[in-house]
C-alpha positions as CSV (number, residue, x, y, z in Angstrom):
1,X,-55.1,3.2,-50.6
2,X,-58.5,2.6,-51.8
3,X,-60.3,0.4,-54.1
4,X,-64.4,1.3,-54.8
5,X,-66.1,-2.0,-55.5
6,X,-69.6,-1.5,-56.7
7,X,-71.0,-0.5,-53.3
8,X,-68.1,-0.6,-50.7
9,X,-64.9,0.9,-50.5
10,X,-61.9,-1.6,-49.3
11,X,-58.8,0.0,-47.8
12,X,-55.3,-1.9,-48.7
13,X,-51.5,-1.5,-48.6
14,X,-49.1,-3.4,-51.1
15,X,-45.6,-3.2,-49.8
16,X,-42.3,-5.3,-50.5
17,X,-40.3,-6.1,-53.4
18,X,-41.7,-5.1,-56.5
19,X,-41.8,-8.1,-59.1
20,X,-42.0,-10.9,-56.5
21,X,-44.7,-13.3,-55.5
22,X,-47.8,-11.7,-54.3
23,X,-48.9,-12.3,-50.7
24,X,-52.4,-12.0,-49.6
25,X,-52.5,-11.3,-46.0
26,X,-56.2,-11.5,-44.0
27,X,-57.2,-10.6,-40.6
28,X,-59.4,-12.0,-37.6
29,X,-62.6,-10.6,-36.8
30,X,-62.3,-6.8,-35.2
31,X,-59.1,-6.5,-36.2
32,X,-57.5,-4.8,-39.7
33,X,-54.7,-4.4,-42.2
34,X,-52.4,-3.3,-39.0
35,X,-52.6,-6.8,-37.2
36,X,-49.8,-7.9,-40.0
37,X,-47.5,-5.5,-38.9
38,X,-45.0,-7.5,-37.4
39,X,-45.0,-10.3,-40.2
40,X,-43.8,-7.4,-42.6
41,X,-40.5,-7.0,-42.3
42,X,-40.2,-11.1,-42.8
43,X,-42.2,-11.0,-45.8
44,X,-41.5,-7.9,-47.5
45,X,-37.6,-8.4,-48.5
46,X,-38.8,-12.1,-50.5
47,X,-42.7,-11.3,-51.5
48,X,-44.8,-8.1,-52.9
49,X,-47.5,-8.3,-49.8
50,X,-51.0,-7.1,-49.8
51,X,-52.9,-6.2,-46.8
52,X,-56.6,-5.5,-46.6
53,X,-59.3,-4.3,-44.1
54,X,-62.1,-6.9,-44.3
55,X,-65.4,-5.2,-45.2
56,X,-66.9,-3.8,-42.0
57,X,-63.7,-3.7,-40.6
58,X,-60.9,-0.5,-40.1
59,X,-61.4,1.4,-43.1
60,X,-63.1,-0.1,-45.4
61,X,-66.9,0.5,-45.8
62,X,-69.7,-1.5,-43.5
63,X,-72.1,-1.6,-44.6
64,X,-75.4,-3.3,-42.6
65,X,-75.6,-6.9,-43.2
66,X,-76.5,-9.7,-43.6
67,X,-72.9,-10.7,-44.5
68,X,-71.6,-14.4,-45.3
69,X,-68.2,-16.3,-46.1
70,X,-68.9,-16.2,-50.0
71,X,-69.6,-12.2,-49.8
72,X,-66.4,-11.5,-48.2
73,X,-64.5,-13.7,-50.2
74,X,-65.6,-11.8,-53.6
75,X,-65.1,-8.8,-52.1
76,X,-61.3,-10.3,-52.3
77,X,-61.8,-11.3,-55.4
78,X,-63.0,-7.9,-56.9
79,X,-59.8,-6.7,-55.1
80,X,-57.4,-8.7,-56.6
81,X,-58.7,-8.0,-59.8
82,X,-58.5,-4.1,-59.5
83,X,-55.0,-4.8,-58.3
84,X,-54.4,-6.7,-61.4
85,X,-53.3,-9.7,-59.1
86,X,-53.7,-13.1,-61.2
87,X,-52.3,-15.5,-58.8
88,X,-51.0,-14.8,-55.1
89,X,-50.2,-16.8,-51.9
90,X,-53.2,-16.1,-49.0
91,X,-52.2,-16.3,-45.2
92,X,-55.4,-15.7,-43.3
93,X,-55.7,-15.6,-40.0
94,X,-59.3,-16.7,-37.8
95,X,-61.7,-15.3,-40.0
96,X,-59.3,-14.9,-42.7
97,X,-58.7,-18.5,-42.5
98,X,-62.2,-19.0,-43.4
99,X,-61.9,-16.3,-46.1
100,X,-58.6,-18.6,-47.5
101,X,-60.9,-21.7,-47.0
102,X,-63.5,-20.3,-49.6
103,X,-60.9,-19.4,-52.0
104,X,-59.4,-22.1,-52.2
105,X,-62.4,-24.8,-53.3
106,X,-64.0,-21.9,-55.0
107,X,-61.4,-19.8,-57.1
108,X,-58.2,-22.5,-57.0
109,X,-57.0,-20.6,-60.4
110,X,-56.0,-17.6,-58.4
111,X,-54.4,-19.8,-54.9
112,X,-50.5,-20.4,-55.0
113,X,-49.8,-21.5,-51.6
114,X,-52.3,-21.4,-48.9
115,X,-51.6,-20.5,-44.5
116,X,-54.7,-20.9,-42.7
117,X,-54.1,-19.9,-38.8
118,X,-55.9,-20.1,-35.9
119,X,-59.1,-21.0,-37.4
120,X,-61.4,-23.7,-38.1
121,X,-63.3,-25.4,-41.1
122,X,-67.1,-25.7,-39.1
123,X,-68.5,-23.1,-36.6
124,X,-71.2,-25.7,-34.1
125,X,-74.7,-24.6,-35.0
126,X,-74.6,-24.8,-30.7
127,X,-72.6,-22.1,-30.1
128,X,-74.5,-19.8,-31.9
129,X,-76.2,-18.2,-28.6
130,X,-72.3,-17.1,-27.5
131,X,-72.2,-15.5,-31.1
132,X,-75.8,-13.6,-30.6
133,X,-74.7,-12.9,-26.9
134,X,-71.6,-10.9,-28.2
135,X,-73.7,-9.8,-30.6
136,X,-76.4,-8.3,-28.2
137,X,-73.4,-6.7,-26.2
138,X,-72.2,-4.9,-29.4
139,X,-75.5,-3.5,-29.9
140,X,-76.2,-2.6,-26.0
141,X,-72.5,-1.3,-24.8
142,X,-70.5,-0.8,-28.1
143,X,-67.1,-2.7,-28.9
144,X,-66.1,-1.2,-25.0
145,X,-68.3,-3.8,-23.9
146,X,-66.3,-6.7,-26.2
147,X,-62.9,-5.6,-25.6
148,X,-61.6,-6.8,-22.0
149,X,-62.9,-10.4,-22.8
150,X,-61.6,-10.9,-26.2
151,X,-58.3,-9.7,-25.2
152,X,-57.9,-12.5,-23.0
153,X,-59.2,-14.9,-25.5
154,X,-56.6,-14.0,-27.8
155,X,-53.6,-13.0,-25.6
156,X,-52.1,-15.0,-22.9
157,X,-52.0,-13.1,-19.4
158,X,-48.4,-12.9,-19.3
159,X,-48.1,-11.9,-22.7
160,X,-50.4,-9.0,-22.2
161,X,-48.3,-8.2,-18.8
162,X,-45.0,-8.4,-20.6
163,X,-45.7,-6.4,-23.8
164,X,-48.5,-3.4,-23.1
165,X,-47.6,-2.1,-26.6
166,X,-49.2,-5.0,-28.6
167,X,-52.3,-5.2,-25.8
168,X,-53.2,-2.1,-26.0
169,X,-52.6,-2.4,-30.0
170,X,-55.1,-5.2,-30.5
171,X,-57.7,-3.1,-28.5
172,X,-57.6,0.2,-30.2
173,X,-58.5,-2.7,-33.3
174,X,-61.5,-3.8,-31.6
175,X,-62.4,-0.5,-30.3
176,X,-62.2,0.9,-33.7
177,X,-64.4,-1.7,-35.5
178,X,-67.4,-1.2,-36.8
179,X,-70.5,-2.6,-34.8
180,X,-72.2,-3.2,-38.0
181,X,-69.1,-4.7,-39.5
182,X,-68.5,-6.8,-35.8
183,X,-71.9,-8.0,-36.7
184,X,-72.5,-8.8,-39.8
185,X,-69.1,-10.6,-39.4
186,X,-70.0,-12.2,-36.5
187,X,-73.2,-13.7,-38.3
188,X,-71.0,-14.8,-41.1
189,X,-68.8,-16.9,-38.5
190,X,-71.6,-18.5,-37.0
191,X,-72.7,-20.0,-40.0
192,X,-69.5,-20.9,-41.7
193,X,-69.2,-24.6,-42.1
194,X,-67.1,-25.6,-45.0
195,X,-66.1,-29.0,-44.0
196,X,-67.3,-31.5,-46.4
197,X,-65.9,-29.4,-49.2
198,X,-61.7,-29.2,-48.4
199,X,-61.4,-32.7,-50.2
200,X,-61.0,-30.7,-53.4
201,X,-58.7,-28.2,-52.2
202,X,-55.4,-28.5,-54.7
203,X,-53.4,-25.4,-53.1
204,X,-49.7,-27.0,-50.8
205,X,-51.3,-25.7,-47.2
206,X,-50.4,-24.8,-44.2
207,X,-52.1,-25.3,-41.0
208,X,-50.8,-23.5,-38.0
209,X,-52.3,-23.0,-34.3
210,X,-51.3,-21.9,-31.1
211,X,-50.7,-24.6,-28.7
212,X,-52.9,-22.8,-26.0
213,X,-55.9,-21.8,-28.4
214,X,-58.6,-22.2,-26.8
215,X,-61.4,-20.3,-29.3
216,X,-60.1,-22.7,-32.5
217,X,-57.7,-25.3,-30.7
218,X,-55.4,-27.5,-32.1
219,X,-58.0,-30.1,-32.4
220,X,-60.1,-28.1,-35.0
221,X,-56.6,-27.2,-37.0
222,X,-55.5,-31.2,-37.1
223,X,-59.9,-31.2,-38.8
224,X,-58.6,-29.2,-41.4
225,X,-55.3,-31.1,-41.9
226,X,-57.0,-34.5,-41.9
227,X,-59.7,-33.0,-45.2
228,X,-57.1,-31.4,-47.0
229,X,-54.6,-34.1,-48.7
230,X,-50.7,-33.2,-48.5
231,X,-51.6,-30.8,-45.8
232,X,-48.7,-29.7,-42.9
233,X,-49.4,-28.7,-39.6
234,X,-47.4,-26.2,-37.4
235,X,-47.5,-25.4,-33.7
236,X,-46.8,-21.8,-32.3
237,X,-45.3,-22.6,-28.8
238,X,-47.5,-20.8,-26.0
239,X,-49.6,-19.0,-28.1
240,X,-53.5,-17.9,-27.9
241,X,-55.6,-17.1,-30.9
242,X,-53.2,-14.4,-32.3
243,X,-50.7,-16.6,-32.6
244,X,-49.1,-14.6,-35.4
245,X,-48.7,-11.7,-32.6
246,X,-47.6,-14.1,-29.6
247,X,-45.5,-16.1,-31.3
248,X,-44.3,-14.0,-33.6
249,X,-40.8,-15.3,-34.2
250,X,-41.8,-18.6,-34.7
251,X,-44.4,-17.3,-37.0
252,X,-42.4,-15.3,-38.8
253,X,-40.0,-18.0,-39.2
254,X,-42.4,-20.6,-40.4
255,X,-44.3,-18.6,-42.8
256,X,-42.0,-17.3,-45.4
257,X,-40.1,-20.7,-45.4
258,X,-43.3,-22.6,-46.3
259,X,-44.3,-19.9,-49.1
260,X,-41.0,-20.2,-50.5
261,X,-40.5,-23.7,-50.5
């Protein structure tokens, strides 16, 4: 399905039991809507869930940036509204944890109960050559040139060994991205710092992150723990950066118990 929001178009799907508690699911960078699909069939008996392709990202429009944290977040927002949608749950993963991040100090009316995976509350101002590197190789090779190293930033040799299906999954998702979405993304990453604001964050979250993660570690999920008060934090045993993907029953465990709590 499609929603037209002034000048972009964002593709969704809202699935599960009609009349329940909305979900809002959110992706990592060069990703989309389809990185949820194994957290569906644990949410969709107890929740009505909605997925979305981040602008620049599967298909939803992308157009050239510059793109930030706020922009994608009221692209959300203009979402939910179509939809109707006046309060939901948000589980975001990477750069959807910095999407959940956002809405939750700046639209708390709309926040239920917030998940915020494998992601981090300040991007260093010193790794911003990586960012323009990856950048540069978008430009010069395409997402061919991204793929092979962010698939073993996000998935564990052995996991990629032991389950081809999801590998190759993850990097049809990259492949299919956007350069001008990757980048304008990417440039909205590398400037995201929202640290010195989760103090006012009122939302019950949860914090979860692979114990292997080493793009946002467990060290940058226990930063966002310690500035959010009441907050909870939650290991996925042997996981990478898609922790909802290599962990998947532990996710899939943890998640729906902590939205319906």
């Amino acid at each position: 399905m499609e929603a037209a929001l002034k000048e972009l178009v964002i593709h969704y799907e809202i699935e599960g039991r009609e009349g329940a508690p909305v979900v809002t699911l959110s992706h990592s960078l060069a990703c989309s809507l389809r990185l949820w699909d194994q957290q569906m069939p644990a949410l969709g008996d107890r929740f009505r869930v909605l997925r979305f392709d981040t602008r620049g990202h599967g298909a939803s429009s992308a157009p050239p940036g510059p793109y930030d944290l706020e922009m994608l977040t009221a692209d959300l927002i203009g979402l939910l509204d179509r939809l109707g949608i006046a309060r939901t749950h948000f589980v975001g993963i990477s750069m959807g944890g910095m999407i959940g991040q956002v809405l939750a100090c700046r639209y708390p009316h709309l926040l239920d109960r917030l998940v915020l995976a494998s992601t981090t509350c300040r991007v260093p101002p010193e790794t911003a050559p990586l960012w323009e590197e990856r950048i540069r190789a978008a430009q010069n090779g395409g997402m061919e040139a991204l793929a092979p190293d962010t698939l073993k930033r996000w998935l564990s040799d052995e996991f990629r060994r032991d389950h081809p299906q999801w590998s190759e999954k993850i990097r049809r998702m990259i492949l299919d991205t956007p350069v001008d979405g990757y980048i304008g993304c990417s440039r909205a990453i590398g400037a995201f710092d929202i640290s010195g604001e989760l103090g006012i964050v009122v939302a019950p979250t949860l914090v979860v992150a692979g114990s292997r993660d080493e793009s946002t570690p467990v060290s940058a999920a226990m930063a966002i723990r310690e500035r959010i008060e009441g907050a909870r934090l939650a290991l996925m045993p042997g996981a990478l950066h898609l922790c909802n993907i290599e962990a998947c029953e532990a996710f899939n465990r943890t998640i729906p118990d902590f939205l319906g709590s």
